[in-house]
C-alpha positions in Angstrom: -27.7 -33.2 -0.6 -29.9 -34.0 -3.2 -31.8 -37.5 -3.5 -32.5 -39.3 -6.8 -35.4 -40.7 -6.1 -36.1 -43.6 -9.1 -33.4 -44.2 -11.4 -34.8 -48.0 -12.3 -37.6 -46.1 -14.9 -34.3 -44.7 -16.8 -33.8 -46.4 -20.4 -30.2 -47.8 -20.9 -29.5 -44.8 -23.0 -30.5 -42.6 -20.3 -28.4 -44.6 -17.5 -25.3 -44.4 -20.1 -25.4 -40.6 -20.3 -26.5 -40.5 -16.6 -23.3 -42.0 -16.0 -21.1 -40.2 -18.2 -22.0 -36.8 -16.5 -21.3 -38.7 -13.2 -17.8 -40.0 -14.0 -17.2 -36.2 -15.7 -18.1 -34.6 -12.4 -15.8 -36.7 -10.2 -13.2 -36.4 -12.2 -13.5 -32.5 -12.3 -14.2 -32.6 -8.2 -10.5 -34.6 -8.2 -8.6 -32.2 -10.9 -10.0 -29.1 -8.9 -9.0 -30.9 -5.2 -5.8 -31.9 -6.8 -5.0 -28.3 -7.7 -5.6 -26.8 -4.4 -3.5 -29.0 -3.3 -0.7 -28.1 -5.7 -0.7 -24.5 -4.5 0.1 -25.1 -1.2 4.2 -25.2 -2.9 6.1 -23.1 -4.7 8.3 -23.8 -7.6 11.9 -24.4 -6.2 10.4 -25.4 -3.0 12.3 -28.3 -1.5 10.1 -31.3 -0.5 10.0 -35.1 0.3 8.1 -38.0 -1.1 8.2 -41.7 -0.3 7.6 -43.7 -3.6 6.1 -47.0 -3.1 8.8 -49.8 -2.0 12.0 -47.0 -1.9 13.0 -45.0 0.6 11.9 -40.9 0.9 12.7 -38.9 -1.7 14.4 -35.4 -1.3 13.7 -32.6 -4.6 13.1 -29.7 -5.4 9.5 -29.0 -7.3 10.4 -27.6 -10.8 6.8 -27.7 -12.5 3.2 -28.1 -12.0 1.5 -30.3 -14.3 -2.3 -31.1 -14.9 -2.5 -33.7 -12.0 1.0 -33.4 -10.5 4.0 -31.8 -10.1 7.4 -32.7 -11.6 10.3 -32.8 -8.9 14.1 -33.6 -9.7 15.4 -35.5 -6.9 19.1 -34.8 -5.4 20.4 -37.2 -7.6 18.7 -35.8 -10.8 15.7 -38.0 -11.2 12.5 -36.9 -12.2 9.1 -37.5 -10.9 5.8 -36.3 -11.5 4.1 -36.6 -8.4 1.2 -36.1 -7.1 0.4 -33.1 -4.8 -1.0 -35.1 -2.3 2.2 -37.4 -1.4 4.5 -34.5 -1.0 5.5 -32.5 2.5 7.4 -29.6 2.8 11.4 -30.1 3.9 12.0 -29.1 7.7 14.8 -26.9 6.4 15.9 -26.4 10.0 15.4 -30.3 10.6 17.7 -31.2 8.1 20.4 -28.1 8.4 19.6 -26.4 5.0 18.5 -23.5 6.8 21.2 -21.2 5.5 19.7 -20.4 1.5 22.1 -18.6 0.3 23.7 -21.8 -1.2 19.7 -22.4 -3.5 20.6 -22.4 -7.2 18.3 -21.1 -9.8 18.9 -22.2 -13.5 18.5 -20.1 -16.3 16.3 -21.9 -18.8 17.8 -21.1 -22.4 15.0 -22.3 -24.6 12.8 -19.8 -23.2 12.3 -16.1 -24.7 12.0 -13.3 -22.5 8.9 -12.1 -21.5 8.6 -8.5 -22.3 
């Protein structure tokens, strides 16, 4: 770790712009820790979530976003969500083992990739 050894011979302008590269950094540390963390699901994986004050959550992750993920619930809500709050569904917990019953949904907006 590195020690800044005098900071109180800095001018203002120097502490502003000290600061700015600061706040820049953190918030670059938090997008890359945040996107780890998004890889560790899929898209159409199944997961949980319990929002503050409401009971868990059950959805399936549809979309990774810049700091979250969108999931539509089982009763069609959406929520971006960060990848932090979410755990995978015990499949076999829950009996949704069996997968032949997982839906995928043609997007029709969408071209073809070719």
């Amino acid at each position: 770790m590195r020690i800044i050894n005098n900071i109180d011979s800095l001018t203002e302008e120097e502490l502003v712009e000290l600061n700015h590269k600061i706040v820049a950094r953190l918030r670059f540390l938090g997008e890359m820790r945040s996107h780890g963390a998004m890889l560790d699901f899929r898209i159409g994986e199944k997961v949980k979530f319990r929002p503050t004050g409401r009971p868990e959550l059950i959805g399936t992750l549809t979309r990774y976003n810049k700091k979250t993920v969108t999931v539509i619930t089982e009763s069609g809500e959406h929520w971006n969500v960060a990848p932090g709050l979410l755990s995978r569904l015990d499949s076999h917990a829950n009996g949704n083992a069996d997968t032949s019953s997982t839906t995928v949904v043609q997007f029709s907006d969408r071209a073809p990739k070719r």
